[in-house]
PAZAPA-4460 file (N, C-alpha, C; in steps of 0.05 Angstrom, whole numbers, plus 32768, in hexadecimal, padded with zeros to 4 digits):
% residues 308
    n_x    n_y    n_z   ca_x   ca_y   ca_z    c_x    c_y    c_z   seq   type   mol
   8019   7B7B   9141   8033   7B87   913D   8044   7B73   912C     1      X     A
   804B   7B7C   9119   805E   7B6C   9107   8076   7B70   90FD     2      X     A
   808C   7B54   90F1   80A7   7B65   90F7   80B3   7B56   90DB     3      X     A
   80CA   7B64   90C8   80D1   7B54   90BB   80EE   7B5A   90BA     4      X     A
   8101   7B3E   90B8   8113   7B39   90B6   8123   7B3D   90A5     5      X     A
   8136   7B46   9090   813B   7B47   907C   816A   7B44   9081     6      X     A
   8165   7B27   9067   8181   7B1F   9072   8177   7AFD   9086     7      X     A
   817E   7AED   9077   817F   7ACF   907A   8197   7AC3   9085     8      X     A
   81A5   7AC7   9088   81BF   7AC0   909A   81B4   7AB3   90B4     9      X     A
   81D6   7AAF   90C5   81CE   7AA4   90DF   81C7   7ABC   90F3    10      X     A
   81CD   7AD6   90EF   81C3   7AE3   90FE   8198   7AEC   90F7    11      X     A
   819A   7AF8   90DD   8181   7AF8   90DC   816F   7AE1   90E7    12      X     A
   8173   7AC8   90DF   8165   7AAD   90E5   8162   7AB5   9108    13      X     A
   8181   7ABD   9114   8177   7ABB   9134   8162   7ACE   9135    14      X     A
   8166   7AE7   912E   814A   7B00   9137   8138   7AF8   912F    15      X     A
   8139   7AED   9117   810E   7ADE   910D   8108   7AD0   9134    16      X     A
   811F   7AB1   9134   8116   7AAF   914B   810F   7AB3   915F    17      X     A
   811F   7ACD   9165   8112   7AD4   917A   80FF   7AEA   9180    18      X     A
   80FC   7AED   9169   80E8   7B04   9168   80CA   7AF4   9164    19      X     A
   80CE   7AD6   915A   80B1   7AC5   915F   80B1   7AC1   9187    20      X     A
   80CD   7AB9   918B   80CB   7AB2   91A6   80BE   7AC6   91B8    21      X     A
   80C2   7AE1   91AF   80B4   7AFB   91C4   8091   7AF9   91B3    22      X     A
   808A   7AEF   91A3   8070   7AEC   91A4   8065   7AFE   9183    23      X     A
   8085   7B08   917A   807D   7B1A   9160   806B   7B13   9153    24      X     A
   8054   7B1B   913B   8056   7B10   9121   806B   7B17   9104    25      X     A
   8083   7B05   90FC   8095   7B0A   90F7   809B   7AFB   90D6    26      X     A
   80A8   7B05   90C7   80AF   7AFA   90AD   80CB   7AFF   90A7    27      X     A
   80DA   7AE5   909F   80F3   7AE7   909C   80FE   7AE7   9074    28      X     A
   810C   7AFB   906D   810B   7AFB   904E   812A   7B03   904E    29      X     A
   813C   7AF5   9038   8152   7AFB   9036   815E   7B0C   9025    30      X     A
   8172   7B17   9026   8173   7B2D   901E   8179   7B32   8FF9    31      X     A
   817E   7B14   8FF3   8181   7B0A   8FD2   8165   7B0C   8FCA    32      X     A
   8151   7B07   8FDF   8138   7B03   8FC7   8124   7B1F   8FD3    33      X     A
   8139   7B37   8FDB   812C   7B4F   8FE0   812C   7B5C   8FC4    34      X     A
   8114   7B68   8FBF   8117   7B80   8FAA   8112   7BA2   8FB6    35      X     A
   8124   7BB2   8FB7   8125   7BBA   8FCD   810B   7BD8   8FC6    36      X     A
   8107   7BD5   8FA4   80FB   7BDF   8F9A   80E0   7BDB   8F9B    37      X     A
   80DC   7BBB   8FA4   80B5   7BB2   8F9E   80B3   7BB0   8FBC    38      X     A
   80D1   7BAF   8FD1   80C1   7BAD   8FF2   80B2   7BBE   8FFE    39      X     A
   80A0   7BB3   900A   8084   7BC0   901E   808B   7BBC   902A    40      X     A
   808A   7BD7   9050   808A   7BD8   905F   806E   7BE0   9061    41      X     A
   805C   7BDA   905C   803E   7BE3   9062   803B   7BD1   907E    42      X     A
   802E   7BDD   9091   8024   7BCD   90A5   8041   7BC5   90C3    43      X     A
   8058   7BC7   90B8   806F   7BC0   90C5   806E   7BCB   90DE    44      X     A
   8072   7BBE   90F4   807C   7BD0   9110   809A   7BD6   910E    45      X     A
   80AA   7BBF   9102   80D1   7BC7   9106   80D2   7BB6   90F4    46      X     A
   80ED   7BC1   90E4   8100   7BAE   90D4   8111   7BA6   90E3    47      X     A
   8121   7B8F   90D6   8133   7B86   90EA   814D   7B88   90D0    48      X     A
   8160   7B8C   90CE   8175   7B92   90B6   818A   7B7C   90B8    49      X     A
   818D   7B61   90BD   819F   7B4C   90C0   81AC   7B4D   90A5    50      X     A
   81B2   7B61   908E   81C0   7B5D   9078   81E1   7B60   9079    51      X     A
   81F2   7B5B   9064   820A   7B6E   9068   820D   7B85   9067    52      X     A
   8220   7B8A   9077   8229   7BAC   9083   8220   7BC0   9066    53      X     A
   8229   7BBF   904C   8228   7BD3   9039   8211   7BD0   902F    54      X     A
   81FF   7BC1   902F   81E1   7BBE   9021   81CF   7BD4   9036    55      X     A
   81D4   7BDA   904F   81C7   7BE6   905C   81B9   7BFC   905C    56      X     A
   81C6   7C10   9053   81BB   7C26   9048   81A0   7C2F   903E    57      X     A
   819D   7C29   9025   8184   7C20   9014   8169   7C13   902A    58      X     A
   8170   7BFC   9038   8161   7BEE   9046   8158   7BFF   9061    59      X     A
   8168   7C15   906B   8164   7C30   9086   8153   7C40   9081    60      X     A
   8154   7C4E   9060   8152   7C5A   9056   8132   7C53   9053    61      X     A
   8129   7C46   9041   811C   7C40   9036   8102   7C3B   9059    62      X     A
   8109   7C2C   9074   80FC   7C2F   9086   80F3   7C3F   9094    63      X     A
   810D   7C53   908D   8106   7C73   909E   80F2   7C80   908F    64      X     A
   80ED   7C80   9074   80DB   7C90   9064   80BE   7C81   906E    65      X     A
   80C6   7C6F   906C   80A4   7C59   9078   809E   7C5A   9097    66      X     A
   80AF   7C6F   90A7   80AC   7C70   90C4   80B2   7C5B   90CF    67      X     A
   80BE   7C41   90C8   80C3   7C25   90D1   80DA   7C27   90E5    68      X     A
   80DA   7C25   90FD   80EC   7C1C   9105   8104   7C0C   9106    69      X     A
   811A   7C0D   9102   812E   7BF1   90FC   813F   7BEC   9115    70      X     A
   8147   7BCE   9113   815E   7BBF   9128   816C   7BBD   9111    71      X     A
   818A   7BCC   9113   81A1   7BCD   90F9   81B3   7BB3   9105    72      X     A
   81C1   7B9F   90F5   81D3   7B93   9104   81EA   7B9C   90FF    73      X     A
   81FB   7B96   9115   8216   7BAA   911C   8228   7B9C   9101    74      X     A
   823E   7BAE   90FA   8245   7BCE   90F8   822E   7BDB   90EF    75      X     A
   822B   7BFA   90F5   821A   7C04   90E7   8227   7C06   90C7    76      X     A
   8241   7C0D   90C0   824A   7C1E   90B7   826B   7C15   90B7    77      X     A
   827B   7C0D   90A3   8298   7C12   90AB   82A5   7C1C   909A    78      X     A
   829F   7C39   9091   82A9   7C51   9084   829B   7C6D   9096    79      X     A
   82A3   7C7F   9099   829C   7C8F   90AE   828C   7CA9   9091    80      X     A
   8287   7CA9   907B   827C   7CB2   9071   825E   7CA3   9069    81      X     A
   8269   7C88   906A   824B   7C78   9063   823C   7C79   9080    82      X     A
   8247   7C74   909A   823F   7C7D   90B0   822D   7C9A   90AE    83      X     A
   8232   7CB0   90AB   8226   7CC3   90A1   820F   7CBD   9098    84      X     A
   820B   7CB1   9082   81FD   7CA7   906B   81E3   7C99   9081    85      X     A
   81EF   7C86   9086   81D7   7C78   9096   81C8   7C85   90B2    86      X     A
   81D4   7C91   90BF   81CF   7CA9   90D9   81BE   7CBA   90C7    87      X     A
   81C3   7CC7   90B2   81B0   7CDE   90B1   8196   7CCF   90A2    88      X     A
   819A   7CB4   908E   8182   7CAD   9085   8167   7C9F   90A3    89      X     A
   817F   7C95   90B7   816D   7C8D   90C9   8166   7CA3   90DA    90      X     A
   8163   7CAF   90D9   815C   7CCA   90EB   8141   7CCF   90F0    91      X     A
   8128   7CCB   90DF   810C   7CCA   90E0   8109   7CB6   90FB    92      X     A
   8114   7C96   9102   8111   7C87   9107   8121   7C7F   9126    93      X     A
   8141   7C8C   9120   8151   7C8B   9135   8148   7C84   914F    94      X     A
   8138   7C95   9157   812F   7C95   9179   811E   7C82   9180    95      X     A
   8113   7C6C   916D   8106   7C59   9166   8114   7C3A   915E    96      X     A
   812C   7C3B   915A   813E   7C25   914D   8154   7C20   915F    97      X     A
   8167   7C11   914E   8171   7C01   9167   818C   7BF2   9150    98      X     A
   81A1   7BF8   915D   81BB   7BE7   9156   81BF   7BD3   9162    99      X     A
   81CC   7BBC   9151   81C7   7BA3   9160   81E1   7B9C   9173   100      X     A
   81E7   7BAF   9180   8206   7BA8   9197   81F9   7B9E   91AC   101      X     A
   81F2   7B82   91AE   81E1   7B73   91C8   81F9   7B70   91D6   102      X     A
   8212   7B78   91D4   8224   7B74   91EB   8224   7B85   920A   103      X     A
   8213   7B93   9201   8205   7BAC   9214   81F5   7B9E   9233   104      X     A
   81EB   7B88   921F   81DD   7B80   9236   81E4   7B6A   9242   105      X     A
   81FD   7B69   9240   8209   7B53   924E   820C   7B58   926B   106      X     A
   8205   7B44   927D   8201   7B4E   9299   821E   7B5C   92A4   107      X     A
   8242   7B51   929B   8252   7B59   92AE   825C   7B7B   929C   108      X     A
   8248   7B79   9285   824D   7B97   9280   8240   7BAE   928A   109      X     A
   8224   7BA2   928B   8212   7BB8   929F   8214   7BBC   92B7   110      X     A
   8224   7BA8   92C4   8234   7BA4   92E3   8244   7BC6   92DF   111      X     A
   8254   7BBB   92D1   826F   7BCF   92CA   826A   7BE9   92BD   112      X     A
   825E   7BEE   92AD   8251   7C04   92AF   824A   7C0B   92C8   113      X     A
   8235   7C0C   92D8   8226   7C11   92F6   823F   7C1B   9301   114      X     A
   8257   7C10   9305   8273   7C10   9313   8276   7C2F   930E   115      X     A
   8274   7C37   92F6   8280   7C51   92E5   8298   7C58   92F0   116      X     A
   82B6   7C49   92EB   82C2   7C4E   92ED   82DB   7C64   92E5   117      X     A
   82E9   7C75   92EF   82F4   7C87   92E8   8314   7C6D   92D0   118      X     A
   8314   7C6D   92C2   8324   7C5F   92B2   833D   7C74   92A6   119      X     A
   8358   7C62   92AB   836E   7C6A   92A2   8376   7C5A   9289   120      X     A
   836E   7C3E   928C   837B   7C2A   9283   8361   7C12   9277   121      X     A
   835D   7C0C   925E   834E   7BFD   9251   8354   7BE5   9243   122      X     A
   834D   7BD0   9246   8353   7BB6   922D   8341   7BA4   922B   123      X     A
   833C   7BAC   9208   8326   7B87   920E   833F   7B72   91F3   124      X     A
   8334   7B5D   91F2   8334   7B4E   91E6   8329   7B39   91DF   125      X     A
   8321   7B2F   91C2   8310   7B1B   91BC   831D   7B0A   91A2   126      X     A
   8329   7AEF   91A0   832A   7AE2   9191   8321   7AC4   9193   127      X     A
   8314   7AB2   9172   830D   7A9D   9173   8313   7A9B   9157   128      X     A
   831B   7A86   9153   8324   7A7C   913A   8301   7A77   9125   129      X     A
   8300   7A8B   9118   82F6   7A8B   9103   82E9   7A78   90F6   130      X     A
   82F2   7A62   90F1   82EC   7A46   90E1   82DF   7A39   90F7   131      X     A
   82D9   7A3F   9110   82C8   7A2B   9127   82B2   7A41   9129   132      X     A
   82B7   7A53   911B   8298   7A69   912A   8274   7A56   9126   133      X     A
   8275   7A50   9112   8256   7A47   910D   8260   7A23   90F8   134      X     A
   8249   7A11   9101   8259   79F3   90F3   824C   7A01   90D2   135      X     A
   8257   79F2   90BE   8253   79ED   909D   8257   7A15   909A   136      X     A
   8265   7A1B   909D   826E   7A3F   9098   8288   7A38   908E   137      X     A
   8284   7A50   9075   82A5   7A4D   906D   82AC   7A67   9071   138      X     A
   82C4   7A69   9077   82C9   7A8B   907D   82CB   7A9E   905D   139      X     A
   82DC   7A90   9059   82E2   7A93   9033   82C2   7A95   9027   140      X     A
   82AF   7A8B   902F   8291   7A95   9015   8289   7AAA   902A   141      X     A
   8294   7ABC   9041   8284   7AB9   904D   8285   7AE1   904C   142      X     A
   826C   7AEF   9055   8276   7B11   9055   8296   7B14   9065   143      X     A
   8297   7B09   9078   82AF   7B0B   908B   82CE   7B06   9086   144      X     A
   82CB   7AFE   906A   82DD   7B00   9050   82DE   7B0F   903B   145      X     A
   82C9   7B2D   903B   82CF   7B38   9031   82E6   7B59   9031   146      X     A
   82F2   7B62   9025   8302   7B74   9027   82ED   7B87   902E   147      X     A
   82DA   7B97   9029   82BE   7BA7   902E   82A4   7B9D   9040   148      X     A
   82AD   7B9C   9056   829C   7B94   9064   82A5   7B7B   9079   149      X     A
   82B8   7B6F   9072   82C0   7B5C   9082   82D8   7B61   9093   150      X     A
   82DF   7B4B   9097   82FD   7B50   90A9   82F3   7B4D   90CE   151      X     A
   8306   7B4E   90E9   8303   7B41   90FC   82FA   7B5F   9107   152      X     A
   830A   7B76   910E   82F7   7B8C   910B   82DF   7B95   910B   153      X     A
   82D6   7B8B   90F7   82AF   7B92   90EE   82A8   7B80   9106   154      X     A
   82B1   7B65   90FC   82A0   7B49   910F   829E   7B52   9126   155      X     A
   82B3   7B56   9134   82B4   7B59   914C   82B5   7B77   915C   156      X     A
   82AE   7B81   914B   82A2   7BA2   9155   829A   7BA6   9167   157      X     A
   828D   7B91   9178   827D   7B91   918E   8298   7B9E   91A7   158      X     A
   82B2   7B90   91AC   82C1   7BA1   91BA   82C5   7BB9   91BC   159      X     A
   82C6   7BC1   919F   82C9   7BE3   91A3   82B2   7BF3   91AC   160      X     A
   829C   7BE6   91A2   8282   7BEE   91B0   8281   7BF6   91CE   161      X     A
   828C   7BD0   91D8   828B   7BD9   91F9   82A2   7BF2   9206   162      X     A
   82B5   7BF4   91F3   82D2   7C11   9200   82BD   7C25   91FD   163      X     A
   82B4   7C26   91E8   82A6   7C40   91E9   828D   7C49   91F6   164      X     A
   8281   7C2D   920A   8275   7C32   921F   8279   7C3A   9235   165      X     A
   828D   7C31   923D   829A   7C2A   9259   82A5   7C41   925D   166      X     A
   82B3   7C58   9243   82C8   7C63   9247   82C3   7C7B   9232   167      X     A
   82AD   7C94   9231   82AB   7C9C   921B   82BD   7CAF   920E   168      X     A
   82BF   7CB5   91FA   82D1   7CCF   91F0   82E4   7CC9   91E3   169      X     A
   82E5   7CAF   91E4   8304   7C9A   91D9   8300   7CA7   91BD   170      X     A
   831B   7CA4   91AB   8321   7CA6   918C   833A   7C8A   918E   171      X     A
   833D   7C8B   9171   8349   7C7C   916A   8367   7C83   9166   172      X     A
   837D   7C6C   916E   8396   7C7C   916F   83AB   7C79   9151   173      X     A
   83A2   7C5E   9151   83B1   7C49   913B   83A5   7C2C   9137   174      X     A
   83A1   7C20   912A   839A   7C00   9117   83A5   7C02   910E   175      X     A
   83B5   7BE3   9126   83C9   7BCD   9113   83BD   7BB6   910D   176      X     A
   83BD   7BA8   90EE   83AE   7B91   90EB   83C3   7B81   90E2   177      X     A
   83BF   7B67   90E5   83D0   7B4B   90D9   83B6   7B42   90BD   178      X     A
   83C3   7B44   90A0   83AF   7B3A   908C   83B3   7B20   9087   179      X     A
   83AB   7B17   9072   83AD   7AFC   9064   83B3   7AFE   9043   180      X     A
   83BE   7AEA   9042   83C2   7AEC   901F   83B2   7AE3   9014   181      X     A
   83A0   7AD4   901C   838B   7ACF   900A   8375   7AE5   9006   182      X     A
   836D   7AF4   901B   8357   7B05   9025   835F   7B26   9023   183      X     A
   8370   7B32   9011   837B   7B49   9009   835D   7B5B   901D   184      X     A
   836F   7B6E   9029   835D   7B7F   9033   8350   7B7B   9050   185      X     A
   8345   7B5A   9056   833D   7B4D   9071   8351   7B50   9083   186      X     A
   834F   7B5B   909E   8361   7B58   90BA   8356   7B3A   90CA   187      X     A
   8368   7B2C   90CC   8362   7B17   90DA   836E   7B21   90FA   188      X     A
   8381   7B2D   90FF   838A   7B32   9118   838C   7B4E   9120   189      X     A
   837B   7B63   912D   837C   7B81   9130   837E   7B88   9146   190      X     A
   8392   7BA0   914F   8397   7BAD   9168   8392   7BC2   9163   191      X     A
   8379   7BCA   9171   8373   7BEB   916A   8378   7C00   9187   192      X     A
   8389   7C15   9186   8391   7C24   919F   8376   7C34   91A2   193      X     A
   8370   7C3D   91B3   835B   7C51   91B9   8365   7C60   91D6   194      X     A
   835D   7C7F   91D5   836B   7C99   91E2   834F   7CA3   91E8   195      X     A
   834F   7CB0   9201   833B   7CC1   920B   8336   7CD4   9228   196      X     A
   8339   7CE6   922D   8343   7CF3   9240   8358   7CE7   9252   197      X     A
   8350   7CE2   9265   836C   7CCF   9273   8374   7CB9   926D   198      X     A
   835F   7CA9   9258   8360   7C87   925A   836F   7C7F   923C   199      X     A
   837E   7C72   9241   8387   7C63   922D   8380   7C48   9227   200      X     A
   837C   7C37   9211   8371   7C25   9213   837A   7C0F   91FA   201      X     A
   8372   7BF9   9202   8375   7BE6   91DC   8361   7BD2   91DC   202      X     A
   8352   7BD6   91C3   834A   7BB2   91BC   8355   7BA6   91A9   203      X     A
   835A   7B8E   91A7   836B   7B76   91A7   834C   7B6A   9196   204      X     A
   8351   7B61   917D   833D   7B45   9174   834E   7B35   915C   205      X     A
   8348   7B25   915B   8350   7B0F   9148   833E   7AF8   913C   206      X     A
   833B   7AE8   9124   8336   7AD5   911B   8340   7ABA   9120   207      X     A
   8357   7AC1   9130   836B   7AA5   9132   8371   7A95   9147   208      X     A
   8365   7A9B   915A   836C   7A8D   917C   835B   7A76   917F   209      X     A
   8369   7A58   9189   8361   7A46   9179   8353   7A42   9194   210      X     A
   8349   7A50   91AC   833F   7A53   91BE   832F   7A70   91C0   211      X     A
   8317   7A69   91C7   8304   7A87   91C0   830B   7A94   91EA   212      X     A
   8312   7AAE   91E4   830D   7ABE   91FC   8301   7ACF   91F4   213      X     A
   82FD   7AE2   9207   82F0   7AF9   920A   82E8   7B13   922A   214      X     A
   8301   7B1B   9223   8312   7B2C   923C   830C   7B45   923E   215      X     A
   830A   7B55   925A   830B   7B6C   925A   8314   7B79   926F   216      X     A
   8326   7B93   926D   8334   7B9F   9282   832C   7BB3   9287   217      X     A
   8320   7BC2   92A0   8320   7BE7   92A4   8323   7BEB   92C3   218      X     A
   8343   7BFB   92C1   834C   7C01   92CE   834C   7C1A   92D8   219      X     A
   8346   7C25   92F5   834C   7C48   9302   835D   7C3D   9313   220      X     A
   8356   7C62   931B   8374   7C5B   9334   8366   7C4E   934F   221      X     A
   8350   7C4F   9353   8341   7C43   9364   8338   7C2D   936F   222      X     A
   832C   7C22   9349   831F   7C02   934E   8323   7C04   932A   223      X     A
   8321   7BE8   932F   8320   7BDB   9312   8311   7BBF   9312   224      X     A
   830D   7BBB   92FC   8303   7BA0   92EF   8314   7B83   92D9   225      X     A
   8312   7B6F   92E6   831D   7B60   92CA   8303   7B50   92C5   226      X     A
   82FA   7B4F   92A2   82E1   7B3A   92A7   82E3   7B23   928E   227      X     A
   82E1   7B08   9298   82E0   7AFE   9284   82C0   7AF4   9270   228      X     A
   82C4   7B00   9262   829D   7B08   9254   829F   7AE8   9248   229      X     A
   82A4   7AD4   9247   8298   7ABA   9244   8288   7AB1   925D   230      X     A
   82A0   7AB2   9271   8290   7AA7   9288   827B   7AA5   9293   231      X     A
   826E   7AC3   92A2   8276   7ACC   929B   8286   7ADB   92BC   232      X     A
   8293   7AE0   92BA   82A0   7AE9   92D8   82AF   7B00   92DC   233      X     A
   82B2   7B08   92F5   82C4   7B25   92F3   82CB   7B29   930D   234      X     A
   82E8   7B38   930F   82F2   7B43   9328   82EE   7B68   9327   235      X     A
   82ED   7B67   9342   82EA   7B80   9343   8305   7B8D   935C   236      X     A
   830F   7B97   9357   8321   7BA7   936A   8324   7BBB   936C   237      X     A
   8326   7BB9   938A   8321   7BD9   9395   833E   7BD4   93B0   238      X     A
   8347   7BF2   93B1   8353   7BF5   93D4   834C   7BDF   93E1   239      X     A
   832E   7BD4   93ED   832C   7BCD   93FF   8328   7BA7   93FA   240      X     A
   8334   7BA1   93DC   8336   7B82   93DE   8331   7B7E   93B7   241      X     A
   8324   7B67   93B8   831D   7B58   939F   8300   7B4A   93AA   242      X     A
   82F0   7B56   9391   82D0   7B41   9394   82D3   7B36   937C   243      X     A
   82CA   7B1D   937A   82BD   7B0D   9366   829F   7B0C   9359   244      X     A
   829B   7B10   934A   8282   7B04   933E   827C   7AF6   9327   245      X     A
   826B   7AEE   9322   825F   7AD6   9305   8243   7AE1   92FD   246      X     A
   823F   7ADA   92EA   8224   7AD3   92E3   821B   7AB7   92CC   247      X     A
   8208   7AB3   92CA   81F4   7AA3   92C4   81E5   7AAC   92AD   248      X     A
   81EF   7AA1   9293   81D8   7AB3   927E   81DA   7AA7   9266   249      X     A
   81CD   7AA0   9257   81CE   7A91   923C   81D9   7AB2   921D   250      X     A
   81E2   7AAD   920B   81EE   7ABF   9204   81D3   7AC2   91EB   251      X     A
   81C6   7ABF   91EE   81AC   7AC7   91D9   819E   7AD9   91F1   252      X     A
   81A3   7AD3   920F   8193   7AE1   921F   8195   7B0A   920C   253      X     A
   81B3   7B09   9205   81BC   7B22   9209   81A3   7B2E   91E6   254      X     A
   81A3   7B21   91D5   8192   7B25   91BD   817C   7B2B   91C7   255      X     A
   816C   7B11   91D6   814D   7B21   91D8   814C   7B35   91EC   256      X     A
   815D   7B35   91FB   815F   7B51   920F   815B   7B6D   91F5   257      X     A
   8169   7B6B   91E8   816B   7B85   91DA   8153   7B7E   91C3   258      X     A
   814C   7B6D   91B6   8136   7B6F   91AB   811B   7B77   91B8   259      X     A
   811E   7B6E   91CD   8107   7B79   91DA   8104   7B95   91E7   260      X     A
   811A   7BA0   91E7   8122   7BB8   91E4   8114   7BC7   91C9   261      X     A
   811E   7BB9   91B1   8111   7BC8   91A0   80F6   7BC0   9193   262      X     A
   80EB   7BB1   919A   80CA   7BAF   919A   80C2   7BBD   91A2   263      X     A
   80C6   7BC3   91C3   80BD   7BD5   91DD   80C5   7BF3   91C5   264      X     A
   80D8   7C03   91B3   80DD   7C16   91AE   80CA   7C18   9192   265      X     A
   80C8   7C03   9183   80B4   7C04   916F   8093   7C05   9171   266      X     A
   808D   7BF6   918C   8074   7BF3   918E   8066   7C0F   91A0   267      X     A
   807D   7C1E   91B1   8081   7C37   91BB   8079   7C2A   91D4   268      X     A
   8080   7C18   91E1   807E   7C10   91FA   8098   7C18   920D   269      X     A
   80A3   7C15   922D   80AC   7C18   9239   80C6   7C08   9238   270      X     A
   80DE   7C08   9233   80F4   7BF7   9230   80F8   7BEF   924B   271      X     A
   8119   7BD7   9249   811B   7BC3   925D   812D   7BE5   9271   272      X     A
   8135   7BFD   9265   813B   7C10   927A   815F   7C0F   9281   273      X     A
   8171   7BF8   9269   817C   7BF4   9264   8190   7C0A   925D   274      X     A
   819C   7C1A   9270   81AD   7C3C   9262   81BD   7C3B   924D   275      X     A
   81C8   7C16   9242   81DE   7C16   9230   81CD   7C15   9215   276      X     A
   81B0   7C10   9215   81A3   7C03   91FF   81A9   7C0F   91E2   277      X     A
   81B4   7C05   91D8   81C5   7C16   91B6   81B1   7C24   91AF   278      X     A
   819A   7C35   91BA   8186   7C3A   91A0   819B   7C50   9184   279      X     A
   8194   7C52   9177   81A3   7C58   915C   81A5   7C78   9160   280      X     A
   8195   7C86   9163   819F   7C9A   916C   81B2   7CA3   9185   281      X     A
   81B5   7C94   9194   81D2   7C92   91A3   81EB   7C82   91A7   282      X     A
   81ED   7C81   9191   8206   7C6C   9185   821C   7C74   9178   283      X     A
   8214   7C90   9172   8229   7C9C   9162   8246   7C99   916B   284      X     A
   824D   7C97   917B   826B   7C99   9186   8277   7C81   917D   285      X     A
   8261   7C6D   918A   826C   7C55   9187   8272   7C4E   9163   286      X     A
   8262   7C4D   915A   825D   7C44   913D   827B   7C59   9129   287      X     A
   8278   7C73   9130   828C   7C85   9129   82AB   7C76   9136   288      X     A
   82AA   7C72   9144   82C6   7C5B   9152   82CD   7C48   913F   289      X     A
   82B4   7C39   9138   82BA   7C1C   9131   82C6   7C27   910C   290      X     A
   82B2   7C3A   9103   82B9   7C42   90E7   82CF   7C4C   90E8   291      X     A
   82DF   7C5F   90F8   82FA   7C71   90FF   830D   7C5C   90FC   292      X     A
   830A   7C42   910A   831A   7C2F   9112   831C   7C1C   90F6   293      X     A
   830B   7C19   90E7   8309   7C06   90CD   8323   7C14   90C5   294      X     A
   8320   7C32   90B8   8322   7C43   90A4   8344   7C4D   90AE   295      X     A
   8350   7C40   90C2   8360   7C4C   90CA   8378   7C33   90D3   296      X     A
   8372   7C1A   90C7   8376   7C02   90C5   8394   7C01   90AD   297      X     A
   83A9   7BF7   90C0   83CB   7BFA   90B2   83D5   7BD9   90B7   298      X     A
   83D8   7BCC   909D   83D7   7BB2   909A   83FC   7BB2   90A0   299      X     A
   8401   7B95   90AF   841F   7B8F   90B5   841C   7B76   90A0   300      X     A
   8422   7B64   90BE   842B   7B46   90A6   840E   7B3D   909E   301      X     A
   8419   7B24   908C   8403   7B15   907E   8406   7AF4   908E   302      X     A
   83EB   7AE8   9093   83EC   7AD1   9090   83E6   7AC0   9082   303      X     A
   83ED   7AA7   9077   83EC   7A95   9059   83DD   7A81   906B   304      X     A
   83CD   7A70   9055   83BF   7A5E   9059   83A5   7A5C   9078   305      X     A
   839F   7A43   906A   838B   7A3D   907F   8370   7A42   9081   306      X     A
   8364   7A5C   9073   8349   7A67   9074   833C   7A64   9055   307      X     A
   8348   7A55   9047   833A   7A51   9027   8319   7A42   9024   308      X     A
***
């Protein structure tokens, strides 16, 4: 069984790893010295797509005709017509592939899910200042600086991901972003409302909190949750009190969890049985959220300096 990587970054570099660590035979090639015209998928069990968001297409495309399975990394998509685009080219393959939202398998989310709470009331939030994310990274050379494809939004998509787990049916109400003057087009600070039968909700992300959190609220009239997803820890309340819990987990745990997810879907073996597991054919909501939410993005103030 063999797997290839395509896209040299710090994310691709992690999936080579750990796709040697589960025992793959695996080749890592970047996406500059791809010709997308002379690549062979002869012999392939899965691609793995670690490129930027708009190169993707071509690279779905081109696996689904070869029956190849792919792991896409998140966003799929942040135009809801190019979304289109990529859903119907991956369609041969869908029920076989796999989006890369490993936030799924984070233990106090699959907790909370199980809960299935009746929700009125939603909030996450996630900010870390940008310039500490990875050492020798510049934000300025970096995709996450670009007006097409970049911005705090795309990065951190993973929140809207989890609203639209926890809570389905949600749309988008309004995006308010804070820009930069250097970075015309980039949101460094975004509040996106989200609406859905009874629940109202917001996520909250930024580039600028010179302290990294990572929060989440879901509230009924019954019981609710507050969790803090670093920790990782969480309260639960109900009528009859407050419980505590924690867990214990290295944050690569949450990667090979879902990689091995999609080996198990490429090699047609039995998955970890995981109900959140992104496979690509059931993502649409979510991925349609995250593109709704780009595309619907209303810039206030600007901030000067600091990110050059």
């Amino acid at each position: 069984m063999s797997y290839l990587v395509i896209g040299a970054g710090s994310i691709g570099k992690r999936h080579f790893t750990n796709l040697q660590a589960l025992g793959a035979d695996v080749a890592l090639q970047g996406w500059r010295d791809t010709e997308l015209g002379g690549l062979s998928l002869d012999g392939l069990t899965g691609l793995v797509i670690a490129t930027e968001t708009q190169v993707r297409l071509a690279l779905v495309a081109k696996a689904a005709e070869a029956g190849v399975p792919v792991y896409v990394e998140k966003p799929l998509a942040y135009r809801v017509a190019d979304l289109q685009a990529v859903m119907a080219a991956a369609r041969p393959v869908a029920d076989r592939s796999v989006l890369g939202l490993m936030m799924r398998y984070h233990p106090a989310i699959r907790h909370v899910a199980k809960l299935g709470i009746d929700a009125y009331g939603l909030h996450l939030e996630i900010g870390h200042d940008v310039r500490q994310w990875r050492e020798n990274w510049s934000f300025a050379n970096s995709y996450a600086a670009r007006p097409d494809g970049g911005g705090v939004l795309l990065d951190l998509c993973h929140e809207i991901d989890l609203a639209a787990c926890l809570v389905p049916g949600l749309t988008v109400t309004g995006v308010d972003c804070v820009g930069h003057t250097d970075f015309p087009g980039v949101d460094f600070a975004t509040s996106i409302g989200l609406a859905g039968g009874t629940c109202v909700g917001r996520v909250a992300m930024d580039y600028l909190s010179p302290v990294f959190f990572r929060r989440l609220s879901l509230k009924g009239r019954d019981e609710g949750v507050d969790l803090d997803l670093l920790a990782p820890s969480m309260r639960h309340w109900t009528a009859g009190g407050i419980e505590t819990q924690t867990w214990t987990f290295e944050r690569n745990d949450m990667f090979l969890d879902l990689m091995r997810d999609f080996m198990a879907l490429a090699e047609r073996r039995e998955t970890s049985g995981n109900p959140l597991m992104p496979r690509l054919d059931r993502v649409r909501e979510s991925t349609h959220l995250v593109a709704s939410a780009w595309d619907a993005r209303t810039f206030h103030g600007q901030l000067k300096g600091g990110f050059a």
